[in-house]
C-alpha positions in Angstrom: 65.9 52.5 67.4 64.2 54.8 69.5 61.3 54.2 71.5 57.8 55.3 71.6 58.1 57.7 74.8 58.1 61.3 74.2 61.7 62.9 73.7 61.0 65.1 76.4 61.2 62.4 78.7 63.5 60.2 77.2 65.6 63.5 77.6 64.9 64.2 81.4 66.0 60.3 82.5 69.2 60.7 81.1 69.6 64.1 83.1 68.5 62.5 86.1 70.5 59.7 85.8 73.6 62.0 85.2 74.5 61.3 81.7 76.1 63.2 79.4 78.3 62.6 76.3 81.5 62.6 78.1 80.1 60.5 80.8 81.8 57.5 82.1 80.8 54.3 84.4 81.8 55.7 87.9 78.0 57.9 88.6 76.3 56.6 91.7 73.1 57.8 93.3 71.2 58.3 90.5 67.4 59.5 91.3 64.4 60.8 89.1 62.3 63.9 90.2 58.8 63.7 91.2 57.6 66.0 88.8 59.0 63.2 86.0 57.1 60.5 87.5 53.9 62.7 88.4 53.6 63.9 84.9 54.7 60.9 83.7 51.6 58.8 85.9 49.3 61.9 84.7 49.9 61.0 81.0 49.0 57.3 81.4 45.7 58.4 83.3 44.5 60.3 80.6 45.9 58.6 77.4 45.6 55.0 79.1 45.9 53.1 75.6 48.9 55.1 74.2 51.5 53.0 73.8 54.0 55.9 74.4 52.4 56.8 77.7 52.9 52.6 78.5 56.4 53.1 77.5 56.9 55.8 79.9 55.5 53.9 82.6 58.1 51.3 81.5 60.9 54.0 82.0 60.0 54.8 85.5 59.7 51.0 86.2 63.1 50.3 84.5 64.9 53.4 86.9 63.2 52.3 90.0 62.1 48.6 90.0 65.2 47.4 88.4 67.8 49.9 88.1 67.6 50.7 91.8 67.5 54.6 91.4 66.0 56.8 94.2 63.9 59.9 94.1 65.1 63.2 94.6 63.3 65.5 97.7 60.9 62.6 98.2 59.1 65.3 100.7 55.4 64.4 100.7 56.0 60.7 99.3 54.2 57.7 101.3 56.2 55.8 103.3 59.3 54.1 101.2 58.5 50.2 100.3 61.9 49.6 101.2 62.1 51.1 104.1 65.0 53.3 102.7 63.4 56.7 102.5 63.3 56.8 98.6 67.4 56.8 98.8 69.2 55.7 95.4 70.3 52.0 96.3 72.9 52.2 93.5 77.0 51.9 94.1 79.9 50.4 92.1 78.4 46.8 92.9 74.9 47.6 93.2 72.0 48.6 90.6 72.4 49.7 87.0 74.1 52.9 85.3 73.1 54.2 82.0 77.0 53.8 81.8 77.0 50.5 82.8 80.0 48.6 81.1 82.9 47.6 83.5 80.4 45.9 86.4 77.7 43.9 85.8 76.1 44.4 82.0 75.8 47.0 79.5 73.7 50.2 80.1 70.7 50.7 82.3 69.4 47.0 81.7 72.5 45.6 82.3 72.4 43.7 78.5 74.3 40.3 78.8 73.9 37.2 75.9 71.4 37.7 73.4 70.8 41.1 74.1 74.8 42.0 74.5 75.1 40.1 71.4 72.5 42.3 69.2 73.8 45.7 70.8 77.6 44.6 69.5 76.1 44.2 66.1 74.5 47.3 66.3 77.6 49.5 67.7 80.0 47.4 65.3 78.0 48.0 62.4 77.5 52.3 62.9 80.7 53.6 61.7 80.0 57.2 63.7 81.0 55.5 66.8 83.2 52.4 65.2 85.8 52.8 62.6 85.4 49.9 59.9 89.3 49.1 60.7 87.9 48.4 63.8 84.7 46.8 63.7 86.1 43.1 63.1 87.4 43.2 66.5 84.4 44.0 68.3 82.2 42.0 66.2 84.8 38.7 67.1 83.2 38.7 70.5 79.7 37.6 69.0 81.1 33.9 67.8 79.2 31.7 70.3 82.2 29.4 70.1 84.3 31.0 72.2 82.4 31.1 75.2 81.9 28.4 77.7 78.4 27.4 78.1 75.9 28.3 80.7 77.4 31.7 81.5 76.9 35.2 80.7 78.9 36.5 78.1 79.7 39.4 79.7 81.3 38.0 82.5 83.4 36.3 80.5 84.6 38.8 78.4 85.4 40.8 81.6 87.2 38.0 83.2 90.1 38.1 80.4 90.4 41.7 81.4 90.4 41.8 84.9 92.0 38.2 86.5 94.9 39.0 85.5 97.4 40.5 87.7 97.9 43.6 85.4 95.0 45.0 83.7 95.1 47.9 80.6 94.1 50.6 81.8 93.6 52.2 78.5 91.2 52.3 75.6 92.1 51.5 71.7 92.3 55.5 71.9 95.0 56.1 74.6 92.6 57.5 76.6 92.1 56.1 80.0 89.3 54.2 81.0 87.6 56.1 84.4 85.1 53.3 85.6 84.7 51.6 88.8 87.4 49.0 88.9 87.5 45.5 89.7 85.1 45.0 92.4 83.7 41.8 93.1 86.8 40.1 91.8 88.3 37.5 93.7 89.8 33.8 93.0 85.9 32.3 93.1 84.9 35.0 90.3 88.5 34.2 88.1 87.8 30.2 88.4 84.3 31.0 87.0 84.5 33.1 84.2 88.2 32.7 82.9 88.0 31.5 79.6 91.7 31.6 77.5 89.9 31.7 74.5 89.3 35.5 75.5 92.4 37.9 76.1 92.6 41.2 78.4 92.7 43.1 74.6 89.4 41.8 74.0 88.2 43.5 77.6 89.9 46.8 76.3 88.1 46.2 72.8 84.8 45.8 74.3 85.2 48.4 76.8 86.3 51.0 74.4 83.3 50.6 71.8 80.8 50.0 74.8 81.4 53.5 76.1 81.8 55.2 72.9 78.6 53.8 72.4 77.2 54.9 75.6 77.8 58.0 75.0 75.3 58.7 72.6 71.5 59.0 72.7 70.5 56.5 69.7 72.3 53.7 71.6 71.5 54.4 75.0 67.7 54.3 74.0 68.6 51.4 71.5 69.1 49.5 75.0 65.8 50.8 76.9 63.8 49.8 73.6 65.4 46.9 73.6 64.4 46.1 78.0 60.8 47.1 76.3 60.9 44.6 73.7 62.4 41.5 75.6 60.5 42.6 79.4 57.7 45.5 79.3 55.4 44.3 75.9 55.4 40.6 77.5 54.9 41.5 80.6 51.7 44.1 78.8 50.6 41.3 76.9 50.5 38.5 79.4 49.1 40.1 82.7 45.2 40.0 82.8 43.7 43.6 82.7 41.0 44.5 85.1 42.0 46.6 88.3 45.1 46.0 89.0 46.9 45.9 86.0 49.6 48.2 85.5 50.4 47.6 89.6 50.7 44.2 88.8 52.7 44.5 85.3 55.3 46.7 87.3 56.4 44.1 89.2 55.8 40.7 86.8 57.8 42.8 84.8 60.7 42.9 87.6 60.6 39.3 88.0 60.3 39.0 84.2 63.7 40.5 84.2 65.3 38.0 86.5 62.9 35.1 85.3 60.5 34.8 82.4 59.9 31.1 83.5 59.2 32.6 87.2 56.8 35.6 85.9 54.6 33.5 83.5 54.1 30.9 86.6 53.3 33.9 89.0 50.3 34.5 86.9 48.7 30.9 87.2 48.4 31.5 90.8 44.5 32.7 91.9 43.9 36.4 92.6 40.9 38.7 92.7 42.3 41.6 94.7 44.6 44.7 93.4 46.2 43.3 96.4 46.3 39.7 96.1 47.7 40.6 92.2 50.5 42.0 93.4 51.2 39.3 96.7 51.2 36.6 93.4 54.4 37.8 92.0 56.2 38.5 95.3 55.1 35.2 96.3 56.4 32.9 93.4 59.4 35.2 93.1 60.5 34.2 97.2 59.5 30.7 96.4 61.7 30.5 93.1 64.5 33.3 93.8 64.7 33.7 97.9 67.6 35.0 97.8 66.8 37.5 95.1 63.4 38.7 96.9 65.0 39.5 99.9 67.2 42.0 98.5 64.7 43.1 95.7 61.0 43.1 97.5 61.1 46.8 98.3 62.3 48.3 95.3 60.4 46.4 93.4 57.4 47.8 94.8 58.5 51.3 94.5 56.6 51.7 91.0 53.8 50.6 92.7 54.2 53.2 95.2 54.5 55.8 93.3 52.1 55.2 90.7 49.1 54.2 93.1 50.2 57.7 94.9 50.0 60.3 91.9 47.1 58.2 90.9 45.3 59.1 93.5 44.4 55.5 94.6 44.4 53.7 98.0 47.9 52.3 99.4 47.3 48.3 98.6 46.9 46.3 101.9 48.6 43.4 103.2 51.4 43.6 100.6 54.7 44.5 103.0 58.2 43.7 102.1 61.9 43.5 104.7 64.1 45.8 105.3 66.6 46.1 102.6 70.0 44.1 103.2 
């Protein structure tokens, strides 16, 4: 299910974001070019109705805003929103991997319940990355009966795997699993997601598919479609247009992803401004998530940054953001 975005850049995010087909969730530091985003910013100027320019807006936004990835040689750059001089903010705990499986989500958008569920349909269901033998095993982890309610599925699954005291270390394969290991796992974690419907093979099940899935291009940009879909087209549809707009759907879209109910109420609040646009979503977003906007103001805004900058268009006023922490 590929997107609308040229392949050419489609190509040059998964080279910036250090994936390959033998890749595997331990890559940190991931950063785009400034040549990417320039040329990507120059597209939207001139084809401003092309739905594949759009999506490629939606790329960078996905890397920067959400994904937490940096720019590489920032040298000429304004002044970093987050007061981090363009650095990748992303770690074993922090931001999102195209590799993304053993921490957090699946892939760049970190795909957890009804998302997770649709990408395990589609992995189980292409035999060139699951053997039928195997598929019934991967596609047990879609019955909604064995989770507990109001949490992620995700978290769940990778509870069974890694609360217990010895974890496999393997996949169905025998080869070994290289990811980031157990980090932010402690007795609070264990009492919230253990669930004894799910076992640690299930973990080693869903790790083994994930990353073979992963590891190819249809599926990794079956997962950025997908963020387009359920995040970027809403966020298109729904903010007004005028000036403004794409600065303001690049970070509704941010808050979209933490909050649909928080991103459609950002846009009842008044605005006239480019400016006051933007202070709307930041402003609902610290009212609702506080604890969210703190860590996220900054990189949110880096989007912003970047695409007011290769647009050629004044810095916005008034619209500051704290340190990150």
């Amino acid at each position: 299910m590929p997107g609308l975005w040229s392949e050419t850049v489609f190509t040059a995010l998964l080279k910036q974001g250090r994936w390959d087909g033998n890749a595997d969730d331990k890559i940190t530091g991931e950063c785009l070019t400034v040549e990417l985003v320039r040329d990507i910013v120059a597209r939207y100027q001139a084809q401003p109705t092309d739905r594949g320019a759009l999506q490629e807006l939606g790329l960078v936004t996905l890397a920067m805003g959400v994904a937490q990835w940096g720019i590489e040689n920032p040298t000429g750059l304004p002044a970093d929103p987050a007061h981090n001089a363009w650095k990748s903010v992303t770690g074993p705990n922090s931001g999102k991997h195209l590799m993304s499986y053993s921490i957090g989500g699946v892939g760049i958008s970190h795909a957890d319940v009804g998302d997770l569920d649709k990408f395990i349909e589609a992995v189980a269901s292409d035999t060139s990355i699951v053997p039928a033998e195997h598929a019934p095993g991967l596609l047990r982890l879609r019955d909604k009966t064995l989770y507990k309610k109001d949490f992620g599925t995700y978290d769940q699954i990778r509870a069974a795997g890694v609360c217990p005291a010895k974890s496999i270390d393997v996949d169905l394969n025998g080869k070994p699993f290289e990811h980031f290991t157990k980090v932010g796992v402690d007795a609070n974690y264990c009492a919230t997601y253990r669930n004894d419907a799910l076992k640690a093979t299930d973990w080693q099940v869903f790790r083994t598919w994930m990353r073979a899935a992963l590891r190819t291009r249809p599926k990794q940009e079956w997962l950025a479609n997908r963020w387009m879909e359920h995040y970027w087209e809403p966020s298109l549809k729904m903010v007004p247009p005028g000036p403004g707009y794409i600065d303001e759907v690049m970070v509704n879209v941010r808050v979209r992803n933490s909050s649909p109910a928080v991103a459609n109420d950002a846009l009842k609040r008044h605005a006239t401004t480019v400016s006051e646009r933007v202070r709307r979503e930041l402003k609902e977003y610290e009212l609702r998530k506080p604890s969210a906007f703190r860590r996220r103001c900054g990189l949110m805004l880096r989007p912003v940054v970047l695409y007011r900058h290769f647009a050629k268009q004044a810095p916005l006023e008034g619209v500051e953001c704290p340190p990150l922490r």
